[in-house]
C-alpha positions as CSV (number, residue, x, y, z in Angstrom):
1,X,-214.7,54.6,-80.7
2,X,-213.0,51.7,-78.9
3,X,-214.8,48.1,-79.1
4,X,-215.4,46.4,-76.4
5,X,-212.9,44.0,-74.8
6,X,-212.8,40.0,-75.0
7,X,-211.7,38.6,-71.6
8,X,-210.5,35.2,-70.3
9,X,-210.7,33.9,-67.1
10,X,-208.3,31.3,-65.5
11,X,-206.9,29.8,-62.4
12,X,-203.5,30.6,-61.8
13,X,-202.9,29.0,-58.3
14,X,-204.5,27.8,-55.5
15,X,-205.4,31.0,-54.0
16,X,-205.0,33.7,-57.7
17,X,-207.7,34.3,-60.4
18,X,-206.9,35.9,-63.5
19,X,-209.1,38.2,-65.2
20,X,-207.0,39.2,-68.9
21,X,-208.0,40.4,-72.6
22,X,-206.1,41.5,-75.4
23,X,-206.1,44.9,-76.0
24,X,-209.1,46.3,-78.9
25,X,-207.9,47.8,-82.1
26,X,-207.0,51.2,-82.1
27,X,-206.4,54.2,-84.9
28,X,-202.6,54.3,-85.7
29,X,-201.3,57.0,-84.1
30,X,-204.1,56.7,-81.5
31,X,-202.1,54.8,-79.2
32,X,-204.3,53.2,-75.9
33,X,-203.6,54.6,-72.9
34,X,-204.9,52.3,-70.2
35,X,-208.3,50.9,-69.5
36,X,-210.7,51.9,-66.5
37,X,-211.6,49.1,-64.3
38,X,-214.8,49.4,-62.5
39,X,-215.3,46.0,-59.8
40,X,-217.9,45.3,-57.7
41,X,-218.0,43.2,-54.7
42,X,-221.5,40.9,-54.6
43,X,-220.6,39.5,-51.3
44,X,-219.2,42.9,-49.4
45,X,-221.1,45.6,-51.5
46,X,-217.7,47.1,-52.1
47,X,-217.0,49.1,-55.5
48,X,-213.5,49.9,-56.7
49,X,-212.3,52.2,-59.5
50,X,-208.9,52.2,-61.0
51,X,-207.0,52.9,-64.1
52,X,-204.2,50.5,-64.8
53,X,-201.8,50.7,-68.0
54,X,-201.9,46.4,-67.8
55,X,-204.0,43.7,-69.6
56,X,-204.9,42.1,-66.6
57,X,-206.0,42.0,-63.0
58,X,-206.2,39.2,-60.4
59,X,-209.0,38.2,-57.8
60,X,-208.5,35.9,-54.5
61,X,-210.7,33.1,-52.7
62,X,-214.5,33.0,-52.3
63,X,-216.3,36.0,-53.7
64,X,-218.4,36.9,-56.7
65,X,-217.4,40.1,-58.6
66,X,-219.0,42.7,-62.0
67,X,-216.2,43.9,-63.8
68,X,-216.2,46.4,-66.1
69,X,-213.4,47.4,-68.5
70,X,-213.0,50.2,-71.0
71,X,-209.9,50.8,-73.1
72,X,-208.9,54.9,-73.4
73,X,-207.1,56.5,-76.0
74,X,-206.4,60.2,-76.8
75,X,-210.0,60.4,-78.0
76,X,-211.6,59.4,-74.6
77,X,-213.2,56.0,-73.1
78,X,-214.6,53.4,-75.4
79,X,-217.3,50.9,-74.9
80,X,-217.4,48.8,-71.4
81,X,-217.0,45.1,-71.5
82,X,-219.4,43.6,-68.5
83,X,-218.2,40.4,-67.0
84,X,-218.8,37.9,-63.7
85,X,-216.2,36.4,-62.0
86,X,-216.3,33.8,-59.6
87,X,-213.6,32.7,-58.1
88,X,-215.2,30.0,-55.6
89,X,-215.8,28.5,-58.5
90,X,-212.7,28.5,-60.2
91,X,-210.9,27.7,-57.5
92,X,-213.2,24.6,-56.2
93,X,-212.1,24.9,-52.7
94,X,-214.4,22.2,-51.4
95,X,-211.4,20.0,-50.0
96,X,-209.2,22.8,-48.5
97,X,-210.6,22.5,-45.0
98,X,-210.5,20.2,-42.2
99,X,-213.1,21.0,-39.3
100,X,-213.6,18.9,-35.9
101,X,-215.1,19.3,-32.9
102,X,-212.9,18.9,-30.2
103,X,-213.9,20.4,-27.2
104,X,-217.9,21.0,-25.3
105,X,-217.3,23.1,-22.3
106,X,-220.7,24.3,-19.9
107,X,-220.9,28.1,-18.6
108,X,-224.3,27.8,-16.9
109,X,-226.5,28.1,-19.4
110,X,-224.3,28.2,-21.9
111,X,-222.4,26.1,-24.2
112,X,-218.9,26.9,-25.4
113,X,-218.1,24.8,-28.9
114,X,-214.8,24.4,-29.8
115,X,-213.4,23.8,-33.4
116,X,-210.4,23.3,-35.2
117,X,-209.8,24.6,-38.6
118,X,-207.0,23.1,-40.4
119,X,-206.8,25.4,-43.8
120,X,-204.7,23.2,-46.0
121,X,-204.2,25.8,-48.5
122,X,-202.6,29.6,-47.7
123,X,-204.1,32.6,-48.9
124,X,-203.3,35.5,-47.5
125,X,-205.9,38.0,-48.2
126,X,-209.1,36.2,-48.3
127,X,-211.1,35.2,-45.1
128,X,-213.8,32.7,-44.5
129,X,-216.9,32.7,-42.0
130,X,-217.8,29.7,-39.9
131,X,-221.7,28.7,-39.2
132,X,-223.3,26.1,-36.8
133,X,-226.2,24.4,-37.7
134,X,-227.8,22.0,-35.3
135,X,-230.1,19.2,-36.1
136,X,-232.4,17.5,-32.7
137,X,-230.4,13.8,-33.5
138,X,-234.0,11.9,-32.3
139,X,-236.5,14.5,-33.9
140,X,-237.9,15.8,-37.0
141,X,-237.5,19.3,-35.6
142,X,-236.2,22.0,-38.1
143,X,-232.2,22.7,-37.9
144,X,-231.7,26.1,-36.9
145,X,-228.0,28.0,-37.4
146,X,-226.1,29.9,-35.2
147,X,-226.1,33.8,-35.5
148,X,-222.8,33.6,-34.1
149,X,-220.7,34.1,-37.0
150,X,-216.1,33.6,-36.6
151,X,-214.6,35.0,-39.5
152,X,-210.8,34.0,-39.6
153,X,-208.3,35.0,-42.3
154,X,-207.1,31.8,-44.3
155,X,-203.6,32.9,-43.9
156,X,-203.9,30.9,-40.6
157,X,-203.0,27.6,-41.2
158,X,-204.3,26.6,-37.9
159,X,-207.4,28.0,-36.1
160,X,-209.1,27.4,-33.2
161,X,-212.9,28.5,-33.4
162,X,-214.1,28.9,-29.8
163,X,-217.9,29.8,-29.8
164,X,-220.4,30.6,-26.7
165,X,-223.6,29.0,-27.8
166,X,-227.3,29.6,-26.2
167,X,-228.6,25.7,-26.6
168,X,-231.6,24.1,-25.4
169,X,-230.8,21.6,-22.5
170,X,-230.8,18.2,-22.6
171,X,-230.6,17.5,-26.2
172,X,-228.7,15.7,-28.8
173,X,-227.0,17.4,-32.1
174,X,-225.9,16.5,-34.8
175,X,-224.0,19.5,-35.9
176,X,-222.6,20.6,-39.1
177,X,-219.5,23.4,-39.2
178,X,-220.0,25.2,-42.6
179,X,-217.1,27.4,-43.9
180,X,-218.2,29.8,-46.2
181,X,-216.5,32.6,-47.9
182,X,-218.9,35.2,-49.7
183,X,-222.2,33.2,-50.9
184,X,-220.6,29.9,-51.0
185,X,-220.1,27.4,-49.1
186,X,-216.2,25.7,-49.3
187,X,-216.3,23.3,-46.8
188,X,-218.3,21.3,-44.2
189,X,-217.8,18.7,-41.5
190,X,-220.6,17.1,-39.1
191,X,-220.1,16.2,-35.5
192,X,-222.4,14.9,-32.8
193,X,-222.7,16.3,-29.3
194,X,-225.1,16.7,-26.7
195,X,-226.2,19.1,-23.7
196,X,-226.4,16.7,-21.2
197,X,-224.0,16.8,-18.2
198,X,-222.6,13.1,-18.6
199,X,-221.5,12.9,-21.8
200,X,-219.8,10.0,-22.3
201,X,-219.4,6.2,-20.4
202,X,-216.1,3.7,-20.7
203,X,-216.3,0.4,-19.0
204,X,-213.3,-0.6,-17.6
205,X,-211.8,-3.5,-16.3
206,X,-214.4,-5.3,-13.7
207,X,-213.5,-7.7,-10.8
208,X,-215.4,-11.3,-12.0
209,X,-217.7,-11.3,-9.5
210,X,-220.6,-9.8,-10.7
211,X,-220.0,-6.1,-10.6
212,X,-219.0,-3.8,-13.3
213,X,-217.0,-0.5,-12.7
214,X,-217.9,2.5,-15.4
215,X,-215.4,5.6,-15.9
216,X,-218.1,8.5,-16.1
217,X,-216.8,11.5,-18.0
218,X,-219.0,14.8,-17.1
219,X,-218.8,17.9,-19.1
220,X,-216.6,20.7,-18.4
221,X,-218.7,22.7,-15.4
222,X,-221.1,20.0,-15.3
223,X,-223.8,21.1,-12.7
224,X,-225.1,17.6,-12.1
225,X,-224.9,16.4,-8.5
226,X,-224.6,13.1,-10.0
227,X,-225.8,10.4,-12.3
228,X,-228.2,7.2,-12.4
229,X,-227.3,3.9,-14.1
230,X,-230.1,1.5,-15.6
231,X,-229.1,-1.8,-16.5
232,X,-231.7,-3.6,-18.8
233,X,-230.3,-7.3,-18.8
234,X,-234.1,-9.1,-19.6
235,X,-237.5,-8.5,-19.0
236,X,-236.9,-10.0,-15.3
237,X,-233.7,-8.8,-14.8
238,X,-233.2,-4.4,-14.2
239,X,-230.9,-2.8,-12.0
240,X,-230.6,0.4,-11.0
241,X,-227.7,2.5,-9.3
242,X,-227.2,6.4,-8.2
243,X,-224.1,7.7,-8.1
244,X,-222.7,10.7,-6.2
245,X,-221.0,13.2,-8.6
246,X,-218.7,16.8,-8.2
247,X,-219.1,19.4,-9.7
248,X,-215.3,20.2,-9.8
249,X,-214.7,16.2,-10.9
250,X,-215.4,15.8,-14.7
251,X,-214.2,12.0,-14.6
252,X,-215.6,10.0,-12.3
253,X,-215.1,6.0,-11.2
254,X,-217.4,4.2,-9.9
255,X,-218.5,0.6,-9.4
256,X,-222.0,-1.0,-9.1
257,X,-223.2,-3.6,-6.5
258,X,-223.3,-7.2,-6.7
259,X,-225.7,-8.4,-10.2
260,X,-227.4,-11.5,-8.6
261,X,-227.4,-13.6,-12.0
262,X,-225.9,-16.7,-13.4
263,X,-224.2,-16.1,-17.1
264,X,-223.4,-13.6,-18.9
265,X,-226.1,-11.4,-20.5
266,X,-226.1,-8.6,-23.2
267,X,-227.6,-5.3,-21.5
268,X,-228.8,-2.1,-22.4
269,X,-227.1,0.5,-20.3
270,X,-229.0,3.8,-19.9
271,X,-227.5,6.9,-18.0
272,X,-228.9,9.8,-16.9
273,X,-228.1,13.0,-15.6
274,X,-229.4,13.9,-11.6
275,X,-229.7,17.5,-11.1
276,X,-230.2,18.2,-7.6
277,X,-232.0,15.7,-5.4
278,X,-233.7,13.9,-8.5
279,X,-232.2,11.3,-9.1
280,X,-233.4,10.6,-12.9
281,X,-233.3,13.4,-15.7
282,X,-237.1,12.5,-17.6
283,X,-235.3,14.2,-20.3
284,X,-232.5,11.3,-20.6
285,X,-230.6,9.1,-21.2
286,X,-227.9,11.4,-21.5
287,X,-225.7,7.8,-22.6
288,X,-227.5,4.7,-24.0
289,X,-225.5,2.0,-25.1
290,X,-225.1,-2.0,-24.7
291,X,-222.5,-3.8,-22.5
292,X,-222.1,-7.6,-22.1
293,X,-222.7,-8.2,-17.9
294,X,-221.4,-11.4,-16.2
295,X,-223.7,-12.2,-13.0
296,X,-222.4,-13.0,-9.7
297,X,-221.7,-16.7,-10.3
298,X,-223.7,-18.7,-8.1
299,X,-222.9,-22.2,-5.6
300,X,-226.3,-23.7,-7.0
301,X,-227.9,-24.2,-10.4
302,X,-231.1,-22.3,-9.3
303,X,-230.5,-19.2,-7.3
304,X,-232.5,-19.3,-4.3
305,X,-234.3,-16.2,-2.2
306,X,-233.1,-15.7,1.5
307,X,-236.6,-17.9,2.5
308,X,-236.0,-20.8,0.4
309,X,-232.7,-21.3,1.6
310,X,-234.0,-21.1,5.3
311,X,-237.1,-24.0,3.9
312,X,-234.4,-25.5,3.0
313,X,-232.1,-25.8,6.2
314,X,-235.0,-26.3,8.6
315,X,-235.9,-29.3,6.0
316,X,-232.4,-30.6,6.5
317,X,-233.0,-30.3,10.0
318,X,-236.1,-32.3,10.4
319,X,-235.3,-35.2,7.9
320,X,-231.9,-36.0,8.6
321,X,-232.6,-37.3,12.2
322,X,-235.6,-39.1,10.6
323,X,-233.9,-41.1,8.4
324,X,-231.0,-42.0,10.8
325,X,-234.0,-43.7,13.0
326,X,-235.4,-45.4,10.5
327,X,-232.2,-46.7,8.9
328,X,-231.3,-47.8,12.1
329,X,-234.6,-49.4,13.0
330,X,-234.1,-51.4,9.6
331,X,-230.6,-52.3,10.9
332,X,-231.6,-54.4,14.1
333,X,-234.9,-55.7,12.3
334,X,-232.7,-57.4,9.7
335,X,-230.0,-58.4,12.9
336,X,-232.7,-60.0,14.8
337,X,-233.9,-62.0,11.7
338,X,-230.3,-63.2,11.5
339,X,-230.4,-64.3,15.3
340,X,-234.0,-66.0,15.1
341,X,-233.0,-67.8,11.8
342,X,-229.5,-69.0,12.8
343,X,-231.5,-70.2,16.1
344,X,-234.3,-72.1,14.3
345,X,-231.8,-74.0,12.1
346,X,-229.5,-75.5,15.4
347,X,-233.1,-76.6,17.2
348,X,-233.8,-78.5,13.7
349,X,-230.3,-80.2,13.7
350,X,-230.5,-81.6,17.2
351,X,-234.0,-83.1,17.0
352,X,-233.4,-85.2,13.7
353,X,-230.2,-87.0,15.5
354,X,-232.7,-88.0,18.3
355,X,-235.1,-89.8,16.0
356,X,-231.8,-91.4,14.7
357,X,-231.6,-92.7,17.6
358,X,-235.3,-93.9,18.6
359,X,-235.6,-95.6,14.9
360,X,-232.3,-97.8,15.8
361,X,-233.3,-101.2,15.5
362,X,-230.5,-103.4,17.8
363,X,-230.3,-107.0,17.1
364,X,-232.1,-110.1,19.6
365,X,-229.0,-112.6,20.7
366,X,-230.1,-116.1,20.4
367,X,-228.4,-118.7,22.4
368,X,-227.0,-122.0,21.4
């Protein structure tokens, strides 16, 4: 009776497992024959049966196998050698994928995910299945996976997984793209993403005078008639704008009014979707994120309200003229005290030559 069979089991490439032994003694002149190869598929359920004439026999990517091997010689099958193989393992293809999400597209109510799978290593006969799982990005809310499930062969080099999705509205995800091939998983890449219309806000460049202009970037068949912008500047100091948007128009530019403020100030910007004639999604922001704001700049230190600015005019108006009287009242007082003093001091010059005169003593002539 033949003994059972040692195996080894090595990587040979990239994509190639080998499963070889060396073949068990035999009787001389009982030459062996071949060896029956029973393997079993854990991850299909698939059993194959075979007689081969070699001493060894290769497995690709991903799956888990039971192998069983008996030598045969002229006096029939000898004992079975039972063995695992697992090539994921082997072949530790954690770092052979590259997944991103690069596109979000609405259908109703609907969500279409697309990804692209850059398989960095070839192999030809194996394939690979692709699973979403999203995680609420603000809650503690369990995950909960697709049962959409792409299978693509990895002889692509290049795929494009294009999913339709059923996803609660008006959420954000963090979602994670597993690959998986058999029970394992090879490869996984995380993305964020939402199912708000307005998906994303740039600033771009703003005239200086207190107004700010936003590119506003709507999903793919966005159904929003529009969106609302909340500007958080200070606890005094919130503006709010609604914008018109188009269904058809996934990029939209708009500009806001005039920010009465002096300065520049650090603001929370907070958009929402408006569906219909609500102007303000409760289930927002869609966007939230911080912008630096320069006010209006303004021709006074203290901006004043339409009704201080008329106080102040009419205030103008009344004083002015008041103070023109009375500075010119001042005026003629002080030129009259001029007049009277210069006046007074030629009176007092002419009346002490007089008593000059009066005091004059002339002399008495005596005669001889």
């Amino acid at each position: 009776i033949l003994s059972e069979i040692d195996v080894n089991i090595s990587r040979i490439d990239d994509c190639t497992v080998q499963l070889s032994w060396v073949p068990p003694f035999t009787l001389p002149g009982v030459p062996i024959l071949g060896y029956n190869v029973n393997i079993t598929n854990l991850d299909k359920n698939i059993t194959t049966n075979s007689f081969i004439n070699g001493t060894n026999i290769y497995f690709t990517l991903g799956y888990e196998y039971y192998v069983s091997i008996a030598a045969v010689n002229g006096a029939g099958e000898g004992n079975k050698t039972i063995t695992k193989v697992n090539s994921t393992e082997l072949l530790n293809f954690t770092e052979k994928f590259i997944i991103n999400i690069v596109g979000l597209m609405r259908d109703q109510d609907k969500w279409k995910v697309d990804a692209n799978i850059d398989v960095t290593t070839i192999c030809g006969n194996a394939d690979a299945k692709f699973v979403y799982k999203f995680c609420k990005s603000v809650t503690n809310a369990p995950c909960f996976n697709t049962t959409n499930i792409t299978r693509i062969k990895l002889s692509n080099s290049q795929a494009l997984l294009s999913t339709l999705l059923f996803l609660p509205e008006d959420q954000h995800y963090d979602v994670q793209v597993e690959a998986i091939v058999g029970k394992n998983v090879l490869s996984s890449s995380g993305a964020s993403l939402s199912t708000f219309d307005v998906q994303s806000v740039e600033e771009t460049d703003s005239p200086a005078n207190g107004i700010i202009c936003l590119l506003i970037h709507y999903v793919t068949g966005s159904v929003a008639t529009g969106c609302q912008i909340k500007l958080d500047c200070d606890a005094n100091i919130t503006f709010l704008f609604h914008f018109d948007g188009y269904n058809d128009q996934f990029d939209k530019f708009q500009c806001t009014q005039e920010l009465t403020f002096v300065g520049i100030k650090t603001c929370l910007l907070q958009v929402y979707d408006r569906i219909g004639q609500v102007n303000q999604n409760t289930s927002g922001p869609a966007v939230t994120s911080t912008i630096n704001v320069t006010g209006k700049i303004a021709t006074q230190s203290t901006p004043t309200t339409p009704n201080n600015n008329y106080t102040t005019r009419l205030a103008i108006a009344v004083v002015v003229p008041i103070l023109v009287i009375i500075l010119s009242f001042i005026i003629i007082l002080i030129t009259v005290s001029i007049i009277i003093r210069d006046f007074t001091k030629k009176r007092k010059g002419k009346f002490n030559l007089n008593s000059l005169y009066s005091n004059h003593v002339t002399p008495e002539k005596t005669c001889l």
